[in-house]
N, C-alpha and C positions, 0 to 999 in steps of 0.2 A: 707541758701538760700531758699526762698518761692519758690518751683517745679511750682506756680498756676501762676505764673506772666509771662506774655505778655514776648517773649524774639527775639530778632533780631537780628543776624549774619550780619556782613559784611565782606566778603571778597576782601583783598585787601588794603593794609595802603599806597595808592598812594596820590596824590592830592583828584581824586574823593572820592575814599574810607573813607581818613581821614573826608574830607569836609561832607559828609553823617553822619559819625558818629558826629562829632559835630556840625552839624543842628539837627537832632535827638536827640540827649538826650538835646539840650540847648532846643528843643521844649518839650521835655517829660516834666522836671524840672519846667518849666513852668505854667503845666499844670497838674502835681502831687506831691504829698507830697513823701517825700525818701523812706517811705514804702512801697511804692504801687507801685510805679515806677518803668515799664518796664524798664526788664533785656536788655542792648545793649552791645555788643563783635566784639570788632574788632579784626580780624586774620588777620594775614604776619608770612608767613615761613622766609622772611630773616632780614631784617630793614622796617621802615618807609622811603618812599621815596626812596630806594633801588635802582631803576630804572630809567624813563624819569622823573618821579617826583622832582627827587632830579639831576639832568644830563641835564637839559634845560635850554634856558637862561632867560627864564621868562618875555619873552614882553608881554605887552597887548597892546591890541587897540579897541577905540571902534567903532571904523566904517567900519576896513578891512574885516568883512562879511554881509555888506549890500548888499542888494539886491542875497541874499543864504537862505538856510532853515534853517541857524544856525543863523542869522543877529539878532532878538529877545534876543537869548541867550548871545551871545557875548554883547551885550550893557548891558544888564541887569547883568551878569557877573561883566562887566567893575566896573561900576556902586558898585557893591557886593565888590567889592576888596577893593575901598577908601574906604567904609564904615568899612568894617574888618581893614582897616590900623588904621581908626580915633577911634575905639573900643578897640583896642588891641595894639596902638605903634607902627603901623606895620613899619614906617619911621627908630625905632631903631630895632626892636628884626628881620624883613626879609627883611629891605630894601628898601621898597615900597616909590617910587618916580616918579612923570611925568617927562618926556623926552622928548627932541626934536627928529625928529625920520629923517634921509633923505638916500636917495639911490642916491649912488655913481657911476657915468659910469668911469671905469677906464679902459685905453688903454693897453691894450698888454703889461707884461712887456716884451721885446725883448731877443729871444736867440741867442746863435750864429747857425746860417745855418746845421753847420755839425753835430749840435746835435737835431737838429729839428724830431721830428716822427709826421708825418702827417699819420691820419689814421680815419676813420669815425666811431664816436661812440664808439672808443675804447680804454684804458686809456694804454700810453706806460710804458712797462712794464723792461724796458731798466734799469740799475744799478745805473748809473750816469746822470746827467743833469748838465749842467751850472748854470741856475737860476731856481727859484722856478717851474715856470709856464711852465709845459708842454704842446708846442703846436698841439692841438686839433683841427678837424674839426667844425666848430661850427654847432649847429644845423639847419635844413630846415627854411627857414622864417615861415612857418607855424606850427612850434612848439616852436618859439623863444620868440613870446611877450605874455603875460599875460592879458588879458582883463578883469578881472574878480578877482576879491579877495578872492581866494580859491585854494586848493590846488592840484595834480594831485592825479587820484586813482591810488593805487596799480594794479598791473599787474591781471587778474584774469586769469584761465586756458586755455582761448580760444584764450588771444592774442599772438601773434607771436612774435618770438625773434624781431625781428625789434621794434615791438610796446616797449616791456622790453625794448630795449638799448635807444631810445628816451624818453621817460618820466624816467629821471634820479634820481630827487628826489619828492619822493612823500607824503614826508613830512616836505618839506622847507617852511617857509611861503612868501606865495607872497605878495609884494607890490601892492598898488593900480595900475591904470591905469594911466599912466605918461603923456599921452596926455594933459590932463589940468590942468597941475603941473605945476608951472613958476619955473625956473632956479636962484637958487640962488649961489654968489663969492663961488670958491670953498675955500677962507679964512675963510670960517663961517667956516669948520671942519679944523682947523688948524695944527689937530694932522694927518691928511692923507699926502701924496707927494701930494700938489697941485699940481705941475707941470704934473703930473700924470692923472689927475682928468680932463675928457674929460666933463663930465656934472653932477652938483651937483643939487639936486633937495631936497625940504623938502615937504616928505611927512605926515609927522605928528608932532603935538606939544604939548605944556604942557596940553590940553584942551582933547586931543583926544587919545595919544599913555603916556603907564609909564613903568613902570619896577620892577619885586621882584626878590629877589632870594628864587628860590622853595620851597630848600630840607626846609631851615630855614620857608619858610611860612607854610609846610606842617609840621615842625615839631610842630611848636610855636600851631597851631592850636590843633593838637594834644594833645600838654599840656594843652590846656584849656578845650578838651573835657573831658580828665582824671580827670580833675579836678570837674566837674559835672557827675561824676559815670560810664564812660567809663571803661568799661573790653577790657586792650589789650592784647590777647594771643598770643605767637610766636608760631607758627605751621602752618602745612599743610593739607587743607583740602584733602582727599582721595576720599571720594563721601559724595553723600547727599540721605540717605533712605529715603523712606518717608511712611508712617506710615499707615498700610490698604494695602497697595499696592503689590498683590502676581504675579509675573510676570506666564504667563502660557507658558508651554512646553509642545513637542509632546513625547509621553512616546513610545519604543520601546523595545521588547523583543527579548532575545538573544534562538534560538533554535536549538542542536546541535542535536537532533533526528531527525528532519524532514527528512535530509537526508547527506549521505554519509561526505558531508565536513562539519566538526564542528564551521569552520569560518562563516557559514552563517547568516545571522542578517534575523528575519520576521517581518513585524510588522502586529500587531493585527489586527484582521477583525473588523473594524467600520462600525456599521451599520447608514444607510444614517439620521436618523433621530438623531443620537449623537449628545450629548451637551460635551463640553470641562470640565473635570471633577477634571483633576490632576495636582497638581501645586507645585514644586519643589522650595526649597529655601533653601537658606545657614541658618543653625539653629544661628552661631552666632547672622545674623541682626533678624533674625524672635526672639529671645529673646529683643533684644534692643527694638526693636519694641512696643512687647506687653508689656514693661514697662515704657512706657511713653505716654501720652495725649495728645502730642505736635504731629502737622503735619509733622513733618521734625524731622532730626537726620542729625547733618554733624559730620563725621567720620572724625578724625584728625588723623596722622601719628604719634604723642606722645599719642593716645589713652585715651587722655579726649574726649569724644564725647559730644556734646552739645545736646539737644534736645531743638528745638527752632518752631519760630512761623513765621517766616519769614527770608527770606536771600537773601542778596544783592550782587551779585556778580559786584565787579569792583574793577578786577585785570589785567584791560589795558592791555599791548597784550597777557596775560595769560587767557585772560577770554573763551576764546572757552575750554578750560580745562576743564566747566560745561558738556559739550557736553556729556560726559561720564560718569556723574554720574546720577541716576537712578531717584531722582524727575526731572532733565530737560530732560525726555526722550522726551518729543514733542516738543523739540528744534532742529532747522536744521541747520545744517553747512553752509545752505544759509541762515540764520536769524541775523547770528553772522558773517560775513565773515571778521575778525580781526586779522590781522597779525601783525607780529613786523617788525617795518621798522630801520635798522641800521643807527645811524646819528652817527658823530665822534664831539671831543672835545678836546676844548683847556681851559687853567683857565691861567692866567697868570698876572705876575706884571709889570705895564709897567715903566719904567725912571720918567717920569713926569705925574701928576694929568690932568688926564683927565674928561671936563666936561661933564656933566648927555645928552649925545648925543649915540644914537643910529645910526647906521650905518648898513646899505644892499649893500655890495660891488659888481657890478656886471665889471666885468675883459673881456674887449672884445674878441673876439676872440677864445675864451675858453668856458668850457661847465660852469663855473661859470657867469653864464647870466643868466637871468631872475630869475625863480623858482628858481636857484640854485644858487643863490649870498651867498656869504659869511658872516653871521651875526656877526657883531660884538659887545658887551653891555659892554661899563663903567660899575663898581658897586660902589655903596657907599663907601665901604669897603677901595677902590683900586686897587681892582682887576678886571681884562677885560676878559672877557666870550667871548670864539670866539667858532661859531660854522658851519658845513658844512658838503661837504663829506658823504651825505647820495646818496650813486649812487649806491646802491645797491637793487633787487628785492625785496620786502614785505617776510619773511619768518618765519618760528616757531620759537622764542627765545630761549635759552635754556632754560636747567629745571632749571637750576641758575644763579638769574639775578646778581651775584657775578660772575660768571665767566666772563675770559676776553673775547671781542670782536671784540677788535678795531685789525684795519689793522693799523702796521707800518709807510706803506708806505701811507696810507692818512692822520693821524696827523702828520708826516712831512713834507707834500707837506702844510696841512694846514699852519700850523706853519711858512714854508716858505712865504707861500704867502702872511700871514700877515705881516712877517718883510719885504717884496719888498715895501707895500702900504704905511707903515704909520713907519716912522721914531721915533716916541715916541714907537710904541707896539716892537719896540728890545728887547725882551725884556726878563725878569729871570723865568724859568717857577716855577708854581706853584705846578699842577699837569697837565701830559703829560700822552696820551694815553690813552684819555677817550669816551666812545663809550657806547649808550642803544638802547631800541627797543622802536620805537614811537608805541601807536596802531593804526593802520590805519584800518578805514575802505573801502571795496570796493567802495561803495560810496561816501565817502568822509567826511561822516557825523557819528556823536555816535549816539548810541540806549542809548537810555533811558528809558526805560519799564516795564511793568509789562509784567511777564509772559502772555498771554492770557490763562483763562480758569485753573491756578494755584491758590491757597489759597493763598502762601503770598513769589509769588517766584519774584527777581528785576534784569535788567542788566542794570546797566551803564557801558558805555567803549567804545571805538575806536574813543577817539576824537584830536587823530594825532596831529598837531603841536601846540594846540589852547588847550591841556589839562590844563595847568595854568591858562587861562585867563578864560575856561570856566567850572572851576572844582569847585569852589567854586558855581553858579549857582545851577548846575548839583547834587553838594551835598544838597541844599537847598530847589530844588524841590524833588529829593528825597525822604529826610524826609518829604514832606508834603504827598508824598503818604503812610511811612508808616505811621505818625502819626493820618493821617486825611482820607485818603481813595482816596484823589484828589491832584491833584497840581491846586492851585490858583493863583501860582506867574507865571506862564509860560505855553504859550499854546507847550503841548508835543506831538503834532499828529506826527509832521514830522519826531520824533524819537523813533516811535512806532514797537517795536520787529516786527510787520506783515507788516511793509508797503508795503515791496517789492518779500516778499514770502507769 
């Protein structure tokens, strides 16, 4: 291996990460012969797609963020997706298919009286129910309808438990604004309980709203970047040195004669016109260091350490994890503010073939309204992706996105709720008890950046429920910054690491 060659890191084998790395080398390849051609390394400590990657239902749409700072991206996105399907099969090898898309107003299923828990904001916690649906206060009118094609932010430290218990999920996706939605037979989704079915609306169609299945579009993509000289290494990155860099300390001396007690610490008489002189460092990295040419060194936990030229971190709600390592020291915990947000999952087979229709169930009376309809996606395949039950605060993932997460008792309420709606989803499961961390940003929105005032440091990540639709994008303009220095395909002010700190 030539030590002189250009080399890029990316951290993170999610959607974005993959999508980066093979924008990146299918642009390097391009524009280099295999010898000369910069070194590119994708790292993931556990699988590709691991996570929300591979754990989400994979809608797109291309007009649910019009009129937002992401509205650009998502079209263009959209847009990105047919074209990787029409490139790569994507119809056979991940799925990729337009869908009719509509949200469903479904009535109360009814319970009996004496099992009823009325209580505001709070989910009963009772052993037993009757029927699926536990009845729930519904929310204020003024938190109830969605205006607006975007999603709720995560709680930040200053709101009140109240504000937490109202914004339930804050990484569901919302439907458009229903106001100028005409009403279509609720017989068009013939697989729901019509009778059920208080108002059916279609909000989207073959034109505008489709469907992949993730883990397979994140995988497939992967195989093709592998395939033009992709390095994928399984490990964990530990920190990122960075090369020149001696961090300074105040030096103090220990002096047991001065007087009587030996525990006393002095420190030195500095005189007022002192310069900072002494600078203390672990001799391991200060060797790694001084053997290598490269701005960066990412220290991996199997102790291959890379020395590299650039690095990409987007490891989705893992990414504030950079915060600690020692080239992103002028990165703020308000730059990054990206949590994991717990959503739950269902995969299941239903009785009969169900057509390429999407569904947003929203269940009156109950906190599954609005923002927090129940999604539900046919797939190609046969199998029906039902997803909900993120009513949980934004919080740190674990350190293994293989560990379990899910609550019990919300993929069986799920599960319930879908066999009350829809008489065909009765249906065999497939896999039961599946649950990841979206990454939400405080804002609402991903960072897509360049370090500021960094050599060749990148964050993509925190882009919550819209990571599939807008990961392939995200990975495209990426690579244009490392390949090229700019992105030309997308203007990226509004997801600029500084905007908001």
């Amino acid at each position: 291996m030539d030590i002189d060659r250009e080399t890029v890191v990316i951290i993170g084998a999610g959607i974005v990460g993959v999508s980066t790395a093979y924008f990146t080398v299918k642009r390097l390849a391009e524009q280099h012969s295999a010898e000369s051609r910069p070194r590119v390394v994708l790292l993931e400590q556990c699988e590709p797609g691991c996570s929300a990657s591979g754990k989400s239902g994979g809608f797109l749409a291309r007009h649910w963020s019009d009129g937002t700072d992401t509205e650009q991206l998502a079209q263009f996105s959209y847009d990105l997706h047919a074209k990787l399907a029409q490139e790569h099969d994507g119809a056979e090898r991940w799925g990729y298919r337009p869908v009719n898309t509509f949200c469903a107003e479904i009535d109360r299923i009814p319970v009996m009286p004496a099992k009823q828990h009325k209580t505001t904001h709070q989910r009963s916690e009772s052993g037993s129910v009757v029927t699926s649906i536990e009845v729930i206060a519904p929310r204020s009118s003024n938190s109830s309808t969605v205006s607006t094609m975007e999603y709720s932010n995560p709680a930040t430290p200053s709101t009140t438990a109240d504000d937490n218990q109202q914004s339930h999920t804050h990484g569901s996706i919302a439907v458009p604004d229903l106001s100028s939605v005409k009403e279509v037979s609720p017989e068009t989704v013939p697989w729901l309980k019509t009778k059920l079915v208080n108002k059916l609306r279609q909000v989207g169609d073959t034109s505008s709203t489709a469907q992949v299945d993730p883990l397979k579009l994140t995988r497939s993509l992967l195989t093709e970047a592998r395939a033009l000289g992709l390095e994928v290494i399984r490990a964990k990155a530990i920190d990122v040195a960075e090369t020149g860099y001696r961090p300074p300390v105040i030096e103090f001396s220990v002096n047991s004669k001065a007087s009587g007690d030996s525990d006393q610490l002095r420190f030195p008489d500095i005189p007022e016109n002192a310069q900072p002189t002494t600078v203390v460092e672990s001799i391991n990295i200060n060797k790694k260091k001084q053997g290598t040419s490269k701005p960066y060194i990412v220290l991996l936990d199997q102790g291959q350490d890379i020395p590299t030229d650039k690095i990409v971190v987007a490891c989705g709600a893992w990414a504030n994890s950079c915060l600690r390592w020692e080239a992103f020291r002028d990165v703020s915990a308000s730059q990054i503010p990206i949590q994991g947000l717990r959503v739950h999952y269902l995969l299941a087979k239903p009785k009969t073939t169900i057509p390429a229709q999407a569904v947003f169930a929203e269940i009156n009376g109950t906190v599954y309204s609005g923002e927090d309809a129940i999604e539900i996606y046919p797939r190609p395949d046969g199998s029906v992706f039902i997803c909900g039950e993120a009513l949980d605060d934004a919080e740190m993932p674990p350190h293994n996105p293989f560990e379990p997460v899910y609550s019990k008792r919300a993929t069986g309420r799920l599960k319930q709720i879908v066999n009350d709606v829809s008489p065909a989803l009765t249906f065999e499961m497939i896999q039961y008890g599946l649950a990841c961390h979206l990454p939400v940003h405080a804002k609402g929105i991903p960072v897509i950046s360049k370090v500021p005032s960094s050599k060749g440091l990148y964050i993509a990540a925190g882009h919550g429920c819209w990571g599939i639709l807008n990961g392939p994008a995200t990975g495209l303009a990426v690579s244009e910054l490392l390949v090229d220095g700019e992105c030309t395909s997308l203007d990226l002010s509004s997801f600029r690491l500084d905007r908001w700190y």
